[in-house]
C-alpha positions in Angstrom: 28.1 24.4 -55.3 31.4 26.0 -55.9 31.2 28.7 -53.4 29.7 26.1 -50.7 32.9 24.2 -51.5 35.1 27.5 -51.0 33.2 27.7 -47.4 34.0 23.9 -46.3 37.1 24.2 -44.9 36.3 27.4 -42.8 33.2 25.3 -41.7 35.6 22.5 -41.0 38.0 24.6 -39.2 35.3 26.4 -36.9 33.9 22.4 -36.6 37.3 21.6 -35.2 37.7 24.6 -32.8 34.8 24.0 -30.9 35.6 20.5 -31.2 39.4 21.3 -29.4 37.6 24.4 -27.3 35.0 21.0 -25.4 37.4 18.5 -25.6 38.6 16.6 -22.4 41.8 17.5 -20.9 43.3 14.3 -19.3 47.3 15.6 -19.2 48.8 14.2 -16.2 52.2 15.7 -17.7 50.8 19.2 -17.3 50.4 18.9 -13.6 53.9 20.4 -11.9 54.9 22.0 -15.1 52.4 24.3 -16.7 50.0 23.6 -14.2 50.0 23.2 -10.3 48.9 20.4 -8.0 45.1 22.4 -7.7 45.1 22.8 -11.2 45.7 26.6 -11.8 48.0 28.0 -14.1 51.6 28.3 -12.7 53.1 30.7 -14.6 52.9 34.6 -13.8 49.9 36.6 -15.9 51.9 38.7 -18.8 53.1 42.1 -16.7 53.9 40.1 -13.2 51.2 41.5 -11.3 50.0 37.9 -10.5 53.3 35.9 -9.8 53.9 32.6 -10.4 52.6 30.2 -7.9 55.9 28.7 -6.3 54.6 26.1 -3.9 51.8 28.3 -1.7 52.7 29.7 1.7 55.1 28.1 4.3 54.1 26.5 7.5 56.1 28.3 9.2 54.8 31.9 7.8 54.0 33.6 10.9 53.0 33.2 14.5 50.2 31.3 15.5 48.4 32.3 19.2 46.3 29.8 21.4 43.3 31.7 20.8 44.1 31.0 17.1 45.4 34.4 16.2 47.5 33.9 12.6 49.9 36.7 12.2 50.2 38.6 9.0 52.6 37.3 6.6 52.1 40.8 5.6 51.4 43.6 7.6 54.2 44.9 6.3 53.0 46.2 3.2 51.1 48.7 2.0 48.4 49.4 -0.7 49.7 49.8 -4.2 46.4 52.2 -4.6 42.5 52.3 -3.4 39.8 52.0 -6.0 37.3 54.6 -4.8 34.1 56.2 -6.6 36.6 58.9 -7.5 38.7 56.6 -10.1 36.7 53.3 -10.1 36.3 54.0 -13.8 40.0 53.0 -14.4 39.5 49.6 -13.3 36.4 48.5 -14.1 38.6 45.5 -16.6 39.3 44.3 -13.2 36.3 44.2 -10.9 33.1 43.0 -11.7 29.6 44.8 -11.8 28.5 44.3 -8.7 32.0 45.8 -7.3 31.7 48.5 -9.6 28.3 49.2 -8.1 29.1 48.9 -4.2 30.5 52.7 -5.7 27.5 54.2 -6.8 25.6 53.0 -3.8 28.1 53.6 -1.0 30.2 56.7 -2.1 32.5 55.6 1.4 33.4 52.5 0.0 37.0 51.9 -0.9 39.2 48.7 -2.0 42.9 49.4 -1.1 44.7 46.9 -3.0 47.8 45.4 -2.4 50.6 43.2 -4.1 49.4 40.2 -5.5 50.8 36.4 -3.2 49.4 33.0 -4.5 49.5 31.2 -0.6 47.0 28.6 -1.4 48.3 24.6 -1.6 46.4 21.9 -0.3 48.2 19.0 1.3 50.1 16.3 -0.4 47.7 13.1 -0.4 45.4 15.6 -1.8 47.2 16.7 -4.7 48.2 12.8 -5.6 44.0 11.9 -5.9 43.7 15.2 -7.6 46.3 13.7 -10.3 44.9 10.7 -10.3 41.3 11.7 -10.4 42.2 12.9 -14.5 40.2 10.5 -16.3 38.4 8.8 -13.9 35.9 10.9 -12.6 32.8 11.6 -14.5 29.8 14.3 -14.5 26.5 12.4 -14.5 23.1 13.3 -14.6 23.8 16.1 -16.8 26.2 17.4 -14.7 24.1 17.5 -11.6 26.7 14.8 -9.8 29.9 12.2 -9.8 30.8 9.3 -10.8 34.0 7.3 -9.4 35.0 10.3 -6.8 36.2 9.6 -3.4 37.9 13.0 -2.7 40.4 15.2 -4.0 39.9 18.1 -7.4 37.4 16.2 -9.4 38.6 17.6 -12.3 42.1 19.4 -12.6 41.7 20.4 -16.0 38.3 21.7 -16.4 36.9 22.5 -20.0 33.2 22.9 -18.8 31.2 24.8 -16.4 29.7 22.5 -14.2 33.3 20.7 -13.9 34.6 24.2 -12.6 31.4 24.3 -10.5 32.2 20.7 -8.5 35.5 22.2 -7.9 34.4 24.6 -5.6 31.6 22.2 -4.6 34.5 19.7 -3.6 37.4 21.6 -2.5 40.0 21.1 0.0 38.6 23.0 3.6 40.7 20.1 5.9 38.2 17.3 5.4 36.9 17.9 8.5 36.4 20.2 11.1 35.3 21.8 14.3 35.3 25.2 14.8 33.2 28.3 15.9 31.8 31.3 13.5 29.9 34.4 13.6 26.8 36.0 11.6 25.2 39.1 11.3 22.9 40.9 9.3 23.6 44.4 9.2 20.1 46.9 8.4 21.0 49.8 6.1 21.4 51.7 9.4 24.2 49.5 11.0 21.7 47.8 13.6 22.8 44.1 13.5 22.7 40.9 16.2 25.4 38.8 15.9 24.6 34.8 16.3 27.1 32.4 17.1 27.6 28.9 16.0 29.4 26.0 16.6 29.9 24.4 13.4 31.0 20.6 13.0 31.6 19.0 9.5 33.0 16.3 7.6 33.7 15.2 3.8 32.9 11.6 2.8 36.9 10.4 2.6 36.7 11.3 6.9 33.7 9.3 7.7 35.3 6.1 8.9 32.6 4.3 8.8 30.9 5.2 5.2 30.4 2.6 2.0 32.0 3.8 -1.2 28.8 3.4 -2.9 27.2 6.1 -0.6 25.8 8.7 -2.7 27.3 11.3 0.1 29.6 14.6 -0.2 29.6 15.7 3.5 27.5 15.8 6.9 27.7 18.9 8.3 26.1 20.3 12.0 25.5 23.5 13.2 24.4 24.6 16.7 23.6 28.1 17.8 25.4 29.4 20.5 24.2 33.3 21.6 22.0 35.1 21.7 19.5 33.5 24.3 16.7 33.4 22.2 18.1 31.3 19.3 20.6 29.0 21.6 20.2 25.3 21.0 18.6 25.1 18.0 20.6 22.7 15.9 21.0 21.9 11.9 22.0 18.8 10.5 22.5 18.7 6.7 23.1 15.2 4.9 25.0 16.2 1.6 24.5 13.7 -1.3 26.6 14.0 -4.3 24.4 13.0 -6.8 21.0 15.4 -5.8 18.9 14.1 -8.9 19.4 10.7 -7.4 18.6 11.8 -4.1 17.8 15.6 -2.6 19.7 17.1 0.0 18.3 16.0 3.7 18.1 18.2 6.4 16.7 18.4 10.3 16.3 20.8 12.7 16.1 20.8 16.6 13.8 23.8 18.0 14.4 23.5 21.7 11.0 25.1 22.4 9.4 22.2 20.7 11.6 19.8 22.0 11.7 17.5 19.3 13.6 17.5 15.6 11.9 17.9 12.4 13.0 17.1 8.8 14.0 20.7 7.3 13.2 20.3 3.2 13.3 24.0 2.7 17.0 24.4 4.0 18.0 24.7 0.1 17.7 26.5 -3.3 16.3 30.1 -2.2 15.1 29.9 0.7 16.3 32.5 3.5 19.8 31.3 5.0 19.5 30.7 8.7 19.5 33.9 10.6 19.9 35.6 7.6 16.1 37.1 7.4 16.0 37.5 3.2 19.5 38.6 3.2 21.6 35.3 2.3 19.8 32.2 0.7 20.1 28.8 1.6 22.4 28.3 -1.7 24.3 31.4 -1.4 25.8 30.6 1.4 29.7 29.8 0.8 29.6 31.9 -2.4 27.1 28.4 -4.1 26.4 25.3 -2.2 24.0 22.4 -3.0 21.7 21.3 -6.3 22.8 23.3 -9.2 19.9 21.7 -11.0 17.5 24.7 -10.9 19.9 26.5 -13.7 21.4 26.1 -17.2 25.5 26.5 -16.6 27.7 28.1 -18.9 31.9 28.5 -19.1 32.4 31.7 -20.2 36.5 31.6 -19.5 38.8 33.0 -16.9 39.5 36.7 -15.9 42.1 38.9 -14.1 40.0 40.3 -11.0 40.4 42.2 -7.5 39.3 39.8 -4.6 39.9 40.0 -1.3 42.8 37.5 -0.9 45.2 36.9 2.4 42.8 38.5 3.9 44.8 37.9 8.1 44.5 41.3 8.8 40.6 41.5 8.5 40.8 38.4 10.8 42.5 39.7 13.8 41.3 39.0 17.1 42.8 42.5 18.0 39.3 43.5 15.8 35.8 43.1 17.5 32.5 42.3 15.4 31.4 45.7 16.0 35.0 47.2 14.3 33.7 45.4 11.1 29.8 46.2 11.0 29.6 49.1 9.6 26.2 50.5 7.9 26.3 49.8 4.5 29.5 47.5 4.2 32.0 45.8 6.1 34.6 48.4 7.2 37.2 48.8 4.7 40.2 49.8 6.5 41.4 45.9 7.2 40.0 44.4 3.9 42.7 43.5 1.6 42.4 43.1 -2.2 44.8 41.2 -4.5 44.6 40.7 -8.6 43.8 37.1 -9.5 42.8 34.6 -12.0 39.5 33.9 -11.4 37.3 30.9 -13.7 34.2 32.6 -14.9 30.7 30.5 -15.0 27.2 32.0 -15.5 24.0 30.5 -14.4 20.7 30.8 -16.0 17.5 30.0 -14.3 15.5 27.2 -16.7 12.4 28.2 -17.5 10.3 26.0 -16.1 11.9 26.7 -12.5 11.8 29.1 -9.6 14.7 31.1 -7.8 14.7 33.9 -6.8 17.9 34.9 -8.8 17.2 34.6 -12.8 20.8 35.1 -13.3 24.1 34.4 -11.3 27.9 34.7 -12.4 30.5 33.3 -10.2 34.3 34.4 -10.0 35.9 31.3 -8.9 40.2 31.4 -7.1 42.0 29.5 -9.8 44.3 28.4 -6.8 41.9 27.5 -4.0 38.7 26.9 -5.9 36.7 29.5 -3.7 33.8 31.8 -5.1 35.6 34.8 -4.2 32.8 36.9 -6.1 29.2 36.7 -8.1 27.0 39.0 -9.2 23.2 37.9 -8.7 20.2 39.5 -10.7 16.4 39.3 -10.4 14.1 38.3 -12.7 14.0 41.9 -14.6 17.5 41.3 -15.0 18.9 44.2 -13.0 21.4 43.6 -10.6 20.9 43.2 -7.2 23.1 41.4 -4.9 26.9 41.0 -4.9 29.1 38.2 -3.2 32.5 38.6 -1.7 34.6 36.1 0.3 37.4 37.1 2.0 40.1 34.8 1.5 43.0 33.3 3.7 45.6 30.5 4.2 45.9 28.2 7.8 49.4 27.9 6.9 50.2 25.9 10.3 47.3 23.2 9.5 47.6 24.0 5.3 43.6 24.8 5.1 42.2 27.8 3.3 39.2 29.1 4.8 36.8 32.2 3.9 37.1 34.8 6.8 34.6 36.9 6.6 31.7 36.0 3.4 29.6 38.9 2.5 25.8 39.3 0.7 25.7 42.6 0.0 21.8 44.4 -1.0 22.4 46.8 -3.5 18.9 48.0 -3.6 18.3 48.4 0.3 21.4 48.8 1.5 21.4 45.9 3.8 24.0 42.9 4.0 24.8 39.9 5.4 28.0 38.7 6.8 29.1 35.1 7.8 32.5 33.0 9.1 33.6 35.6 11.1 36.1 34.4 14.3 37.6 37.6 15.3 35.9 37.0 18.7 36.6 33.2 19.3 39.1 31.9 22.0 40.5 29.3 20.8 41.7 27.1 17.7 40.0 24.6 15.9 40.4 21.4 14.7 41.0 19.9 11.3 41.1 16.5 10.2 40.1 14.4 12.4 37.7 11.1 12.0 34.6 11.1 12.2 31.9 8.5 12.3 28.0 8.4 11.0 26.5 8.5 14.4 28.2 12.0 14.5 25.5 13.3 11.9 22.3 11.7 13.0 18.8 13.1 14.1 19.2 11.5 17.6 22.8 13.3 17.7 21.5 16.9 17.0 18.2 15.9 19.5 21.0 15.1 22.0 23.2 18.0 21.8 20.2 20.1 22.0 18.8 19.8 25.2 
């Protein structure tokens, strides 16, 4: 009795640790002084190397063309070093282990990285709803969906994974938009086709015309543009925010049928669009959709190299065919940058099916983008590895992804996605849209 006594107040302190470590953080005071308007940490990391975030980039950073060409803030620098298979060993504290084994497989690869800017800010009636969503929204259904969003960060001061997780799920891309992207899937050769898309989306605070009670994230369209034999075809995806309550809802329009049909696999792991195996339905922007297939778990935050103001890789000075290179992406225009990333893992339940038993995400503390995960198979080994490449719209103050890749550690093969170095023109942000702009009849229409 007298030595379970001694052990009570250790007991009581670890009791009240993990109590502290779970506990909701509802600190509107925090926001603008230790913490920014996204929620990130505004302070520098301990030796400088990430800076302090001081307000994101300007509008006015650089030159934007008509054909949408955003000059780099800076071209004018140069790497710090390159991680290559040579010296990769001295940073593995800062990459994760699928970067660490793009080395092994592809002694070519490199990862020059260079000085560290924090350009991401979302616009100001967003970072009021994110303030004022502390508190007031809720995780329901286990954490599978909301309760009392609209729009905005759901949660500014996350203490759990799937809270991280809806983040990303819910983050600032302009709220709605219309713009044209790029695919490929490169064999371990370097063959690839390249299919274009005209993509056409829109979160639920930009549909004029929806209820507040609609259990609805986003619409989103996309119709392929080139080559021949794919043109037409549309996808329309109905995004619910609560998919325990209701699953995701998808159609397709095959012109050689001439007629749409409802699309139930376009989710979990079956094979992204285009993508033949390479990309699945839920990898695409790092994780979309249901997270209900796995068990979530926080395991904290990390300082890692991502690719990060990434303007050069963009340039429409560089064709699709500069960037496809066997193996990877042609490294001379990436750009890497040390961040703080949120860590989450993702376990697959056991009574379900994926074809990843394992995936752990590396999400921007700034911009709420997967900017890396590491995906494993059922034996446990690793096998794929995620990278977006971000940047800022610093006209328009939207961060996109510029170039997302799925890389095959096994066969060598990857897929590529949100490439624009070959588009014309700029796109739209913003605008209103209305639900007859996401209906079957629509995507029917715009298919013929």
């Amino acid at each position: 009795m007298k030595n379970a006594m001694k052990k009570l107040p250790l007991a009581l302190a670890m009791f009240a640790a993990c109590t502290l470590a779970h506990a909701k953080q509802n600190d509107p005071g925090l926001i603008g002084t230790k913490l920014t308007p996204m929620g990130s940490e505004m302070a520098a990391n301990a030796d400088g190397s990430i800076p302090a975030w001081t307000g994101g980039i300007a509008a006015n950073a650089g030159v934007v063309s008509a054909s949408g060409d955003y000059a780099d803030p800076f071209a004018a620098e140069r790497p710090l070093y390159i991680v290559t298979k040579d010296n990769v060993g001295q940073y593995k504290n800062v990459l994760t282990p699928g970067q660490v084994a793009m080395f092994a497989r592809f002694p070519d690869y490199r990862m020059p990285v260079y000085p560290s800017h924090r350009t991401a800010s979302i616009p100001k009636t967003d970072q009021d709803e994110a303030k004022a969503n502390l508190g007031k929204v809720e995780l329901v259904d286990m954490g599978y969906g909301l309760k009392n969003y609209n729009f905005g960060i759901p949660f500014p001061q996350p203490t759990e994974a799937s809270e991280v997780l809806w983040n990303h799920l819910t983050r600032y891309r302009g709220g709605s938009f219309v713009r044209e992207i790029a695919s490929a899937t490169v064999q371990d050769q370097g063959q690839s086709t390249v299919v274009t898309y005209n993509q056409v989306g829109a979160f639920r605070d930009r549909i004029k015309d929806l209820s507040p009670e609609d259990n609805l994230l986003y619409f989103y369209r996309a119709q392929t543009l080139t080559p021949s034999r794919y043109a037409g075809e549309v996808t329309l995806i109905h995004e619910p925010m609560n998919q325990v309550a209701e699953a995701r809802a998808a159609w397709q329009y095959i012109p050689g049928q001439r007629r749409v049909r409802r699309a139930p696999t376009v989710s979990y792991d079956s094979s992204a669009r285009y993508s033949f195996g390479q990309i699945t339905s839920d990898g695409s922007d790092g994780f979309n959709g249901a997270p209900d297939r796995y068990n979530w778990k926080l395991i904290g935050k990390q300082e890692l190299l991502v690719g990060y103001n990434a303007y050069k890789l963009n340039s429409k000075a560089l064709k699709y065919a500069d960037l496809l290179k066997p193996g990877h992406l042609n490294t001379e225009p990436l750009r890497y940058e040390k961040h703080r990333v949120w860590v989450i893992e993702a376990t697959l339940k056991p009574d379900t099916r994926h074809v990843y038993a394992k995936r752990r995400f590396y999400i921007d503390e700034d911009s709420w983008q997967i900017l890396a995960s590491d995906m494993y198979d059922s034996r446990g080994e690793l096998w794929r590895l995620f990278e977006a490449h971000y940047a800022m719209l610093y006209d328009v103050e939207v961060p996109i992804t510029v170039a997302e890749t799925t890389y095959d550690l096994i066969s060598g093969r990857y897929g590529v996605s949100q490439m624009t170095n070959e588009v014309s023109h700029k796109f739209e942000y913003g605008m209103p849209m209305v639900k007859a702009d996401f209906t079957p009849a629509e995507i029917r229409r715009l298919g013929k």
